[in-house]
N, C-alpha and C positions, 0 to 999 in steps of 0.2 A: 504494500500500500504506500503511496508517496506520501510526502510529509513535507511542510514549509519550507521554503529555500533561506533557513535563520539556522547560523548552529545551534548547537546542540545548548552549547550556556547559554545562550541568551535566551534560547527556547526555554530552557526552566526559568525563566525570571516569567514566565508567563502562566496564569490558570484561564482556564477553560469555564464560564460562570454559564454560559447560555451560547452553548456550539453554537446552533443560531437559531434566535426564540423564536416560540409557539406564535408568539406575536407576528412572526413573517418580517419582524426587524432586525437586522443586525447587529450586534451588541456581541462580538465573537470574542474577542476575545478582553481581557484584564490583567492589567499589571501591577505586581504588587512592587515595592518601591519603601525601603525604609518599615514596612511592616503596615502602608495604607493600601487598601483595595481602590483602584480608580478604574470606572468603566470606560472603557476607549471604542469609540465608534473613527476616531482618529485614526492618519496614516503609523502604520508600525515599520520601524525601520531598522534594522542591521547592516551596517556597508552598503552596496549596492542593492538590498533587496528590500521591495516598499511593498506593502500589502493594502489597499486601502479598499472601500468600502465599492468601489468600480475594480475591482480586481476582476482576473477572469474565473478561476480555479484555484482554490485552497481544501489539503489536503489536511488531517489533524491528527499524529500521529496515535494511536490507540495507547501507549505506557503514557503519554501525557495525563490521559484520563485516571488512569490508575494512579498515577502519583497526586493527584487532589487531592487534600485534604477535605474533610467533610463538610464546612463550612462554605468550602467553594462550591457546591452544589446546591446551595442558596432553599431547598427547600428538602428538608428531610424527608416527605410521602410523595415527592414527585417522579413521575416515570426511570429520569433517567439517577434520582441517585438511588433507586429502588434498583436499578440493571446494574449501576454499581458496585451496588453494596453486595448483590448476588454475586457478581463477575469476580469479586474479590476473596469470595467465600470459597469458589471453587476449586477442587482438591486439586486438582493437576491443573494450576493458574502456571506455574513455572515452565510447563512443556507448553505449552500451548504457540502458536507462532502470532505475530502481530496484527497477520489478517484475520486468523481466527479470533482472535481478542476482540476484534474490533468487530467480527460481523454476529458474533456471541452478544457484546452488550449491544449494538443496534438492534437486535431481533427481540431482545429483550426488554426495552427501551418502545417498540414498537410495542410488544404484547399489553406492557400497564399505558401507554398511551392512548392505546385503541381499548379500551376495558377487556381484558382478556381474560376477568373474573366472570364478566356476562357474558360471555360465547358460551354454548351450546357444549356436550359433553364431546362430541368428536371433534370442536372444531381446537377447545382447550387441550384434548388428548393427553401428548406426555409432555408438555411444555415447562421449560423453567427443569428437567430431568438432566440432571448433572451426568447421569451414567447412561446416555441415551443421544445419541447425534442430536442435531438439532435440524438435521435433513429428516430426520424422523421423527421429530417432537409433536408434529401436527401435520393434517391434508391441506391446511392454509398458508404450508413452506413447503416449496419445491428446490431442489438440487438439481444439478444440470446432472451429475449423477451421486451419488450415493460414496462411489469410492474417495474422489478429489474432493466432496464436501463443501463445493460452492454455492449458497443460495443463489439463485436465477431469478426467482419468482415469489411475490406474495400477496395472498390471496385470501379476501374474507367475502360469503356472502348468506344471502338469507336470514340475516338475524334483523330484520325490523321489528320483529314481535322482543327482541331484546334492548331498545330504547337506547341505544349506544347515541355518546356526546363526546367521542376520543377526537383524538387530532392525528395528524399522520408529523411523528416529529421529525427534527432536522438529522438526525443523526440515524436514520434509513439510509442517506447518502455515505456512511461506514461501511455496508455491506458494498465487500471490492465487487460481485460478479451481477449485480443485481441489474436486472433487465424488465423485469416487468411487476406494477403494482394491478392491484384490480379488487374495489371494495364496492359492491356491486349489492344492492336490493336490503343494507341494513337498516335502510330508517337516519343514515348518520346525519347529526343535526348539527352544521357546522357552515364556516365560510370559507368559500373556496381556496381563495385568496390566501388570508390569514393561517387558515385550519391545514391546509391541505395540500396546499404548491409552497414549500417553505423556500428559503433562499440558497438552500443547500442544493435543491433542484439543479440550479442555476449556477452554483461557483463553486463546483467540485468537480470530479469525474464523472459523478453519475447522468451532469449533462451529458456526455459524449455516450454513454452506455446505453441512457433510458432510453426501449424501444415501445412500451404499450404503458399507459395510463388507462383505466379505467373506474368511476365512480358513479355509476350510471346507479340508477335506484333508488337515490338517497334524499336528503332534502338540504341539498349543499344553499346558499345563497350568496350575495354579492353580485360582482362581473365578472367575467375573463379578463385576466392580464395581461397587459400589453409586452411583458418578458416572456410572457410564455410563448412568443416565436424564439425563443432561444436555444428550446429543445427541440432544437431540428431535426435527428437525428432518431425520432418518433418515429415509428412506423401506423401508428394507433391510436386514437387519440379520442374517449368517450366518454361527454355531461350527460346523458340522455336521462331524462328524469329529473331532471333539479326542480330549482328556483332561483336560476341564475337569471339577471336582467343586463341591464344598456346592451352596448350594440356588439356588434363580433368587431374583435380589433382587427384593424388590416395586418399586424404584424402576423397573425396566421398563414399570412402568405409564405413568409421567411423559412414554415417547415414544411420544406418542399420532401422529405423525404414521407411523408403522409400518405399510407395509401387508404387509411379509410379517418373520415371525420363524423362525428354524430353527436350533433348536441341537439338535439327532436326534446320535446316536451321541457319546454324552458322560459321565459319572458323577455325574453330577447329580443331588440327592437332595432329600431334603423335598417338600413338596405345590406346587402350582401357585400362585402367588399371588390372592387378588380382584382386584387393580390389573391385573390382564390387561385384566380387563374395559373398561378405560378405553382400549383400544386402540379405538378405535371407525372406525378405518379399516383393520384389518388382513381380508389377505383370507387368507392363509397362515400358521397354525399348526402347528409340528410341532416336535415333542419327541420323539417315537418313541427307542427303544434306550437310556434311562438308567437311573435307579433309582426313579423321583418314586412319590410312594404316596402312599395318602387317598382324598380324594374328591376331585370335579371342581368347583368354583366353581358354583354354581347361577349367580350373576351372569355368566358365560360366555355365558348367552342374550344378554345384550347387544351381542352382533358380528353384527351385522346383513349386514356383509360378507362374513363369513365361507363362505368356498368350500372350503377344503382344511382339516383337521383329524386330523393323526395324533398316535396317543398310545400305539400296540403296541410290546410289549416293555417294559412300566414294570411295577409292582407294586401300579396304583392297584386297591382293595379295595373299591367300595362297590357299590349297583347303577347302573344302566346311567342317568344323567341323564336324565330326562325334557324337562329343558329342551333339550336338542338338536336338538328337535323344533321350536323355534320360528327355527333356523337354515337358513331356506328358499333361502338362498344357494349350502349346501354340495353340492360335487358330491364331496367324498372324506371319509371317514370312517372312519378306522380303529381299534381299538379292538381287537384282534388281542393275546395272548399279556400276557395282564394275571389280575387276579383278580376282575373284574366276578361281580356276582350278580341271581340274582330274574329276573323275567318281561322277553324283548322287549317295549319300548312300542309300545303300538297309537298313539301322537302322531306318531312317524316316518312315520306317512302322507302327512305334511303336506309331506313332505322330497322333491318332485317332479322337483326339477333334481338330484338324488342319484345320481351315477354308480356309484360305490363302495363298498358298506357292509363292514368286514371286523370277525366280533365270534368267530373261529375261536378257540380252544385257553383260552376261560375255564370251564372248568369247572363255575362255578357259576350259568352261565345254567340256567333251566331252564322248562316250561312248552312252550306251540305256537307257532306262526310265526303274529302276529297277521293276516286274514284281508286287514285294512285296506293290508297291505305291497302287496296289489294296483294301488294306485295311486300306485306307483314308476315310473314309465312311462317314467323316463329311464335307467332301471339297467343297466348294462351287468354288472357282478361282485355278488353274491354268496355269503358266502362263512361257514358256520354250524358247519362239522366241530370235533370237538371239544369241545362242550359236554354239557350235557344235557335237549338241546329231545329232543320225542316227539311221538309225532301223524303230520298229513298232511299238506305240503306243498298251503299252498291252490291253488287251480285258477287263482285271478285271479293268482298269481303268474307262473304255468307258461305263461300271455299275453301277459307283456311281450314285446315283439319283441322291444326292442333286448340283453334280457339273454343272454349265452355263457357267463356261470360262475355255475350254483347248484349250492355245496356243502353237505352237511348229512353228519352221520353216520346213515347208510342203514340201523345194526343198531336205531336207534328210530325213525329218521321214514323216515317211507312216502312214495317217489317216486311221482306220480301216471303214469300209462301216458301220459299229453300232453305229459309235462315230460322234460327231457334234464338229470341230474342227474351230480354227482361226487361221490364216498362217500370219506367219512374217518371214522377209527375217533378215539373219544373219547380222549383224551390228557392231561396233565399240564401245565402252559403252561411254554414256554420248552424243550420238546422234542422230535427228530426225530420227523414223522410221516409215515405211507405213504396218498398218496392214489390213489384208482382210482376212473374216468371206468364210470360204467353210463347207457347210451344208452337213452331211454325214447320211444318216438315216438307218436303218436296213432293 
């Protein structure tokens, strides 16, 4: 594990009071001096090496920690001098090597942080087991394998019925191999920001390592941070479920290594950024269920990867992107309980590995079913009720094999007698609608 670029004495002139607080503020480190504690948010300097609070990367060696005295841990029932005082206890503390040390009290550190007292009996299992790996303390740590001993992975979910108010602390970024977090469906009642993206995220290694976030489920609140394009290096990246609000930062563009994004069911507002478009390896977009309004990025065409695309349930107002049409990737599409306007494109023809299309309860679509949707040929749903298309369901539509759901509203478009159709009456977006199956055979 790397460690400050300060020798080794000047390094002990220094304690460790809050690696870096729950608060999401830096306060790293403190120097005692004549026998007074003084907190230093200040540049730290030895010879040529300065650490200041714009650093990029600070590493903090694990025996620093152990050499604290108890009073530097500033709170005797707090998470981390509770993993301390364990870490210290441990019978073969002398063998153990510095990574181990260090990814021992982060896991531990993590376990009273996240309440590890209210987890469920499989998810507590043999944790805090001195004579028992900690690749096998719990189903909620994974090892990349068992023999090397490196956490990869951690992982909590299902416990909302257990009323958890943990924080995800700064000293997870200790564990050297750690790739992927994922606290998913607990009920955790916290701020994003503050609770849950610490600043360790960001000025340590485990920016360069972090490949998945995940916190979908929970009842996170706040915004998205505008540092959070710093973990580029994401492959995965999931709010879905919060209570997050303001608007998505354009710094999201910055992590182009992205291939799936999803922050669906959230209060999220303002327009879509351009800088999306820089994701040029994302394959999964979905916003679905917040507040976002405008229009769509024309530069959107740019996701060449792009396979999955939800966006129903928002307020966006303009018409229907034409560049969509050049996302030959997409197999989902949904566009569902929004304010879209103007004519179906006849360019979604192009859109042939398209499983999905849903463009139901806009109201202000209006015009025919362009004839061209006939070579959709991978369509399985269809889904039109609600708006105000008229006309006749073309015949080359009413051919795709593999389609089971075309819905239109039946009181203006005309089901062909070849085609097997589902009627829904024109509606208002964003309310209950009654749909009814009419069977039409050749």
């Amino acid at each position: 594990m790397g460690s400050m670029k300060l020798s080794r004495s000047i390094l002990r002139t220094f304690v460790i009071l809050q690696f870096w607080g729950a608060s999401g503020q830096q306060t790293a480190f403190s120097l005692i001096e004549n026998g007074v504690v003084t907190n230093s948010t200040a540049n730290i300097t030895a010879g040529n090496a300065t650490t200041t609070d714009n650093s990029d990367e600070i590493d903090v060696p694990i025996d620093l920690v152990l050499d604290l005295p108890e009073y530097a841990l500033e709170d005797l029932i707090s998470p981390r001098f509770l993993a301390y005082q364990w870490l210290l206890d441990h019978p073969r503390l002398s063998s153990l090597t510095e990574d181990r040390k260090a990814q021992m009290y982060a896991l531990v550190t993590w376990y009273y942080s996240m309440q590890g007292d209210k987890w469920d009996e499989t998810a507590q299992a043999s944790f805090l087991n001195y004579d028992i790996s900690e690749c096998n303390w719990s189903t909620e740590v994974l090892c990349r394998n068992v023999t090397d001993g490196n956490i990869t992975y951690l992982y909590l979910s299902d416990l909302e019925t257990r009323g958890l108010e943990g924080i995800m602390p700064a000293e997870v970024a200790m564990i050297p191999e750690l790739r992927s977090i994922s606290i998913t469906n607990c009920g955790l009642d916290a701020q994003l920001e503050e609770d849950m993206l610490p600043l360790s995220f960001y000025r340590t290694g485990l920016r360069r390592r972090l490949r998945n976030i995940n916190y979908s489920g929970n009842r996170l609140e706040g915004t998205i941070p505008t540092r959070i394009g710093r973990l580029n290096n994401l492959n995965s990246l999931n709010f879905d479920g919060n209570s997050l609000d303001g608007p998505l930062p354009s710094e999201l563009g910055l992590m182009d290594d992205l291939v799936s994004l999803r922050i669906e069911s959230n209060r999220l507002t303002s327009t879509i950024p351009t800088e999306i478009a820089n994701l040029m390896e994302l394959e999964v977009l979905a916003l679905e269920g917040n507040r976002l309004t405008g229009s769509i990025p024309f530069d959107i065409g740019a996701l060449a990867n792009l396979e999955e695309l939800q966006l129903q349930n928002n307020r966006f107002n303009s018409t229907i992107p034409l560049v969509f049409g050049v996302l030959i990737q997409l197999k989902k599409l949904r566009l569902e309980d929004n304010q879209f306007s103007g004519t179906l494109p006849a360019q979604f023809s192009g859109l042939t590995n398209l499983e999905e299309l849903n463009l139901e309860n806009n109201p202000g679509i209006v015009g025919t079913i362009p004839p061209q949707w006939g070579n959709l040929q991978s369509l399985t749903e269809l889904r039109l009720g609600g708006t105000q298309l008229v006309g006749v369901i073309p015949r080359s539509m009413c051919q795709i094999l593999s389609i089971n759901i075309l819905e239109v509203n039946c009181s203006n478009v005309e089901c062909p007698a070849v085609c097997t159709c589902q009627c829904q009456q024109a509606v208002v977006p964003n309310t209950n609608t009654t749909t009814s199956s009419v069977s039409r055979t050749p």
